[in-house]
C-alpha positions as CSV (number, residue, x, y, z in Angstrom):
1,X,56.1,148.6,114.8
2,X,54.6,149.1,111.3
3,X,57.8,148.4,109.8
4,X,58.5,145.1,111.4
5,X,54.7,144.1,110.7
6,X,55.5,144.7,107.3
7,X,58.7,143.5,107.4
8,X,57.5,139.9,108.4
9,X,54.7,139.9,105.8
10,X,57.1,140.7,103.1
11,X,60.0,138.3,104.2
12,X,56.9,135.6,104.5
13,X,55.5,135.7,101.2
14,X,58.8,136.4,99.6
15,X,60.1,133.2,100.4
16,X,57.3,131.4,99.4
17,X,58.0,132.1,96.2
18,X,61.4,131.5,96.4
19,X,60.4,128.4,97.4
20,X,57.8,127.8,94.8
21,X,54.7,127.4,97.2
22,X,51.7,125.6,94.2
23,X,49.8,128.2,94.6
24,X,52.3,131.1,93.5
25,X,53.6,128.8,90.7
26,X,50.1,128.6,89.5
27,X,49.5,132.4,90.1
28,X,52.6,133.3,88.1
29,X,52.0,131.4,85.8
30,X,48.9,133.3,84.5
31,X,50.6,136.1,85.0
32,X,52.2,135.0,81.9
33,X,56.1,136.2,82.4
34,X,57.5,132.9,83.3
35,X,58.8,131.9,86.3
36,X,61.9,133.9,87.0
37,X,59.6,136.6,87.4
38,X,58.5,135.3,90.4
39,X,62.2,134.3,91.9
40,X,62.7,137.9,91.0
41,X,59.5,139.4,93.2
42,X,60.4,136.7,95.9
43,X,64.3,138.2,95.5
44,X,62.7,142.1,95.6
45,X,60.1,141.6,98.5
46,X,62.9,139.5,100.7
47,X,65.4,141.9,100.2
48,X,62.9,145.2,100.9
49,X,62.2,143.4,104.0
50,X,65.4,143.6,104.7
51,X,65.6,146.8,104.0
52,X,62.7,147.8,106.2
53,X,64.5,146.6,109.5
54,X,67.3,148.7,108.5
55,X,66.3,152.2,109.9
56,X,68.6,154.4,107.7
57,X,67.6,152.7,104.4
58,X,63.9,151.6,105.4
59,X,62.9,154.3,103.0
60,X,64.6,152.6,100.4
61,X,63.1,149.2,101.1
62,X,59.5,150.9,101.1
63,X,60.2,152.7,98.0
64,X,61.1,149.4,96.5
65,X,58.7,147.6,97.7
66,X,55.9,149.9,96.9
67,X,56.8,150.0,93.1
68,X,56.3,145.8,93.4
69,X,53.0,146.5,95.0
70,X,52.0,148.6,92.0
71,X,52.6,145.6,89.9
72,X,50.9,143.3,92.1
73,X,47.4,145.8,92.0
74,X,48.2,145.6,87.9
75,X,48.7,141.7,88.0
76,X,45.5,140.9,90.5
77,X,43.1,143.5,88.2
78,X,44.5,142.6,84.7
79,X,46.0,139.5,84.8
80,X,44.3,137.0,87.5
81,X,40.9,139.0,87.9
82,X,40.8,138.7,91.6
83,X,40.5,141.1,94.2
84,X,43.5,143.7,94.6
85,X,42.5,144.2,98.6
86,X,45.6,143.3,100.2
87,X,48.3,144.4,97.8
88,X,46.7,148.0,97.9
89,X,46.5,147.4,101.6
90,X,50.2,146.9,101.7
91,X,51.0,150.0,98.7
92,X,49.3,152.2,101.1
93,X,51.4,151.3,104.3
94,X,54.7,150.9,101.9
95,X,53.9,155.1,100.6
96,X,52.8,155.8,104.6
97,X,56.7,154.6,105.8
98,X,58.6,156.2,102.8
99,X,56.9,159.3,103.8
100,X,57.8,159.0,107.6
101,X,61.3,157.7,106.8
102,X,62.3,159.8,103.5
103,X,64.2,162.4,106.0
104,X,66.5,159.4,107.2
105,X,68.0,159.5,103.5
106,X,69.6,162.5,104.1
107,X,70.3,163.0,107.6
């Protein structure tokens, strides 16, 4: 269930920015990498998602998707000075599924 929860968020808000909702043009734009960076985070979090509902590699989708959530801590704390809350949120349930799911790599 945790999986498909985060699953949904992640497919959600990636395709918002592949879609260029204002608001994460804006964000991405003080970011201050341009705005392929955030087709390429859209890309990442659409394709973890993915990844997620796909029980042999959801491991890999978490790993993935936690190293973006990194970023996005970095980004909210250095970058746009707001608060980190939900991307920390999400890093923390990313880490709790690669640790429940890691075995299914090499089963």
């Amino acid at each position: 269930m945790l999986q498909i929860l985060t699953a949904v968020i992640f497919l959600y808000v990636g395709i918002l920015k592949l879609f260029s909702a204002p608001m994460l043009v804006q964000g991405f734009a003080i970011i201050g990498l341009g705005q392929w960076f955030r087709y390429f985070t859209g890309a990442i979090e659409v394709g973890g998602a993915a990844l997620l509902l796909t029980p042999r590699l959801a491991a890999v989708g978490a790993a993935l998707l936690t190293c973006t959530m990194i970023g996005a801590v970095i980004a909210h704390l250095t970058r746009l000075h707001t608060s980190p809350a939900v991307p920390l949120v999400l890093l923390v349930v990313c880490v709790t599924i690669v640790w429940g799911r890691a075995r299914a790599l090499f089963v």
